[in-house]
N, C-alpha and C positions, 0 to 999 in steps of 0.2 A: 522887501516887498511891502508896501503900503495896504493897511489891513482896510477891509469893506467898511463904509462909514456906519458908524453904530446907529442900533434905532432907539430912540428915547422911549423910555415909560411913560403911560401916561400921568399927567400933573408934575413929569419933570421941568425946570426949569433948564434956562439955556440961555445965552445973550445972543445977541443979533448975529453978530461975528459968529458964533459957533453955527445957528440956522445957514447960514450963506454958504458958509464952508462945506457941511454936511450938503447942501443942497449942489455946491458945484459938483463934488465928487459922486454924486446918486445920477447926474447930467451927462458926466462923463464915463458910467457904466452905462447907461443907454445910450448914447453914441457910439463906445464900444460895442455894445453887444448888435447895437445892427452892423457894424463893419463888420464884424466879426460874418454874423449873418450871411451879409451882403456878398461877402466871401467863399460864402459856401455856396449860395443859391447861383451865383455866375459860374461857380465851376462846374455844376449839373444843369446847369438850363435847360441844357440840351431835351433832358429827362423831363423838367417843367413844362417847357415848351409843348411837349408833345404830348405828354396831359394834358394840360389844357385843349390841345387840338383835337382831343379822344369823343368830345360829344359831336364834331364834325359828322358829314357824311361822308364817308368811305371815299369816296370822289373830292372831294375838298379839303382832305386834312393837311395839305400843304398852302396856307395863304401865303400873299403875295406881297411886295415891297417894291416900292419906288426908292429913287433917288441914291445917293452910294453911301449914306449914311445909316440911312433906315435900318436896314438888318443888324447893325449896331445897336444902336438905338432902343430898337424894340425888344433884345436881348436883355437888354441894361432895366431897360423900364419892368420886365417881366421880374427880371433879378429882384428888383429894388422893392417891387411888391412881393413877393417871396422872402423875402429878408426881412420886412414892416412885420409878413403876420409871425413870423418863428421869432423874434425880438419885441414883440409886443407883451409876452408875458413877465417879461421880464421889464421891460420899462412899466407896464404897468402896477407891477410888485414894489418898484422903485416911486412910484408917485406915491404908493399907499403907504409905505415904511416911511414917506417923509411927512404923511399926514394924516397917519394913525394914530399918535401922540394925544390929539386932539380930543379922541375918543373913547370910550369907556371899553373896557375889558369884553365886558357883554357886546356890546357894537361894534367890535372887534370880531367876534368869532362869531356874529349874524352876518358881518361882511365875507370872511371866509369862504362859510358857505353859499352865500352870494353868488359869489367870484366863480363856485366850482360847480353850481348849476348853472349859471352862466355861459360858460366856457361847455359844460356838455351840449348845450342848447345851440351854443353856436357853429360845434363841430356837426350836431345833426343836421342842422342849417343849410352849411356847407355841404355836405355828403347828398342831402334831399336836392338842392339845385344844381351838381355835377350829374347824379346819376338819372333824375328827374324832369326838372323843368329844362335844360340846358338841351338833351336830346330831343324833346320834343318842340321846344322853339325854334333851335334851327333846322330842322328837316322842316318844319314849317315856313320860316323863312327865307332858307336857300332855295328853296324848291317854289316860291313862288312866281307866279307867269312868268315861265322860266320859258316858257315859249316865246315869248317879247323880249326877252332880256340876255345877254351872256354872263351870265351873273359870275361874278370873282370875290372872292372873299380878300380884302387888304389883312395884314395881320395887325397893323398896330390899331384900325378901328373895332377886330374881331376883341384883341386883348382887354379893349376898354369895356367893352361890351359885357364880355364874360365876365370880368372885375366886377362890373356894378351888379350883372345879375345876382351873382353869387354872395355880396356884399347884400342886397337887397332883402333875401331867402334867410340870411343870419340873422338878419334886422327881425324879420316878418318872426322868427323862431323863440324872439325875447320876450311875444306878447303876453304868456302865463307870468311871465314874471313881474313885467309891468303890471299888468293887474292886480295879481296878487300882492306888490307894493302898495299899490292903492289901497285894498281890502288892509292891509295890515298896520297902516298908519289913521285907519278910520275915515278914508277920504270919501270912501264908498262903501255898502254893503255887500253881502254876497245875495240879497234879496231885493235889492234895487238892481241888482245886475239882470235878477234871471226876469223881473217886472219888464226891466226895458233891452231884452235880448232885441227885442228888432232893429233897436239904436243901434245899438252897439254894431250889428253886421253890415247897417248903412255906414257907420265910421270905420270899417274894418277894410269892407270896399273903395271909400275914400283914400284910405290909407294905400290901397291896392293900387288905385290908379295914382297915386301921386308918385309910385316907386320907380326904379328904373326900367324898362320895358312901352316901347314907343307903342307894339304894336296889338292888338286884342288877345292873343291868344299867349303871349306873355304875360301881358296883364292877367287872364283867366288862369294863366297856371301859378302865380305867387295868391293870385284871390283865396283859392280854393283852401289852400293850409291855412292861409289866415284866417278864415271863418271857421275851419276847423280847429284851428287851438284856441279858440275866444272861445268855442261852446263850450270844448274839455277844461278851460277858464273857469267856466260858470261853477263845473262842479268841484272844483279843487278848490274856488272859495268859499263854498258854503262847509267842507271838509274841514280846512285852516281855520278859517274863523271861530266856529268852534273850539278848536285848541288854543286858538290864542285869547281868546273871551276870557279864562281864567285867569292865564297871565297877567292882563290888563288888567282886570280888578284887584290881583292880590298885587300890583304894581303902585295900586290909589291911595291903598291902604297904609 
């Protein structure tokens, strides 16, 4: 059995040839690991499927398909996305191990933890737009002039739907982080933040409406955490900053 490609130290040297090499085989443990995936989430879909269908309303949790492929189809594509996020830590582990090298020991284990607040942020993310925003947009949206309409829900435009909401909600959850990168490479202060808090909620709502959600009250329900994690922002910078002030200087020195 061919062993997992090694990961170089940093200021290892290496030829081209060995870069390519290491890089095909790190390619082709991510393309394995999503078949691998991909394999699993097709033989439970069943179970996917109907998560995802769980913030329906009780009347609508079976949507609907056209055409004699469809139901295929929308299986596979659900799959295929169920297989991206369980295989993504691991291609992403795989990009870092091949360009880690690059980087200093310390910027190593700041990535790290990076990486593992990150990933809490974005599981919160996920769990806040399933249990959250997802049930109250759709009873909002299914139920609209429902008197005018015989409203049906397609499955493979709901799938998309739900994909970006939930995809959007992860996004919206990275904001502490983002800022806090800012604060900590010097781009900003933690007192030009709290000066210009009003900006900041006019760009956070910008940020709201540019996300996925056609309709107002979508839009309102990803708004709302995101003005709420900018404020809780404000004070974690001015927390951090402070810790890392010392850093910095005994850094110059």
């Amino acid at each position: 059995m061919r062993r997992l490609p090694r990961r170089l130290e940093h200021g290892e040297e290496a030829t081209l040839v060995e870069h390519l090499d290491e890089l095909r085989n790190r390619i082709f443990i991510c393309l394995g690991a999503l078949a691998g995936s991909l394999a699993l989430t097709y033989a439970f879909h069943h179970r996917i499927v109907r998560w995802l269908n769980g913030p329906l309303p009780p009347s609508k949790r079976h949507p609907i398909t056209f055409g004699v492929t469809e139901p295929f189809m929308t299986s596979l594509t659900v799959s295929l996305y169920a297989a991206i996020v369980i295989a993504l830590p691991i291609i992403l582990w795989q990009a870092w191990s091949f360009l880690a090298p690059a980087f200093e020991e310390r910027t190593q284990r700041g990535v790290r933890w990076l990486v593992a607040i990150a990933t809490a942020l974005t599981v919160a993310g996920i769990l806040f737009g399933y249990y959250v925003v997802l049930p109250a947009a759709l009873s909002f949206l299914t139920n609209y002039d429902d008197n005018l309409y015989n409203i049906q829900i397609r499955a493979k435009d709901y799938y998309s739907f739900v994909s970006l909401v939930l995809l959007a909600v992860a996004v919206v959850f990275q904001v502490p982080l983002f800022i806090l990168g800012l604060v900590r490479i010097g781009a900003i202060s933690a007192a030009q933040l709290r000066r210009n808090w009003r900006l900041g909620i006019v760009i956070m709502t910008a940020i709201a409406v540019a996300l996925p959600g056609i309709d107002p009250f979508t839009t309102a329900l990803e708004m709302l955490p995101l003005i709420a994690l900018y404020l809780v922002s404000l004070g974690l910078a001015g927390f951090f900053e402070r810790r890392w002030r010392p850093t910095a200087a005994a850094a110059e020195r």
